[in-house]
C-alpha positions, 0 to 999 in steps of 0.5 A, a space after each residue: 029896580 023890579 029888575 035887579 031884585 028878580 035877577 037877585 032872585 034868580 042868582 042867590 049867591 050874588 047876594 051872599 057875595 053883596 052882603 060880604 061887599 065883594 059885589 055891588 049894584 051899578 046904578 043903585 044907591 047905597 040907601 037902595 041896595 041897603 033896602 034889597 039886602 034887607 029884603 033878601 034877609 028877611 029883616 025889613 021893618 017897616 019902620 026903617 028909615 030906609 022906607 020912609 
């Protein structure tokens, strides 16, 4: 997964484009690829039920 948050990194519009659902993560759960989009928008809590 290390790998899909540094291609993210390198590419930000593709995460515009999965936070509109025009895109999607093979390979990646949806509880996952909630955790990355969360990541990206700097809206983590800890608290979540996604990190625990």
């Amino acid at each position: 997964m290390i790998n899909v948050i540094q291609y993210l990194e390198k590419n930000p519009s593709l995460v515009a484009l999965l936070k509109e659902q025009r895109a999607s993560l093979i390979g990646i759960s949806s509880i996952e690829q909630m955790a990355i989009l969360e990541a990206f928008i700097d809206e983590m809590n800890i608290e979540s039920e996604i990190w625990n």
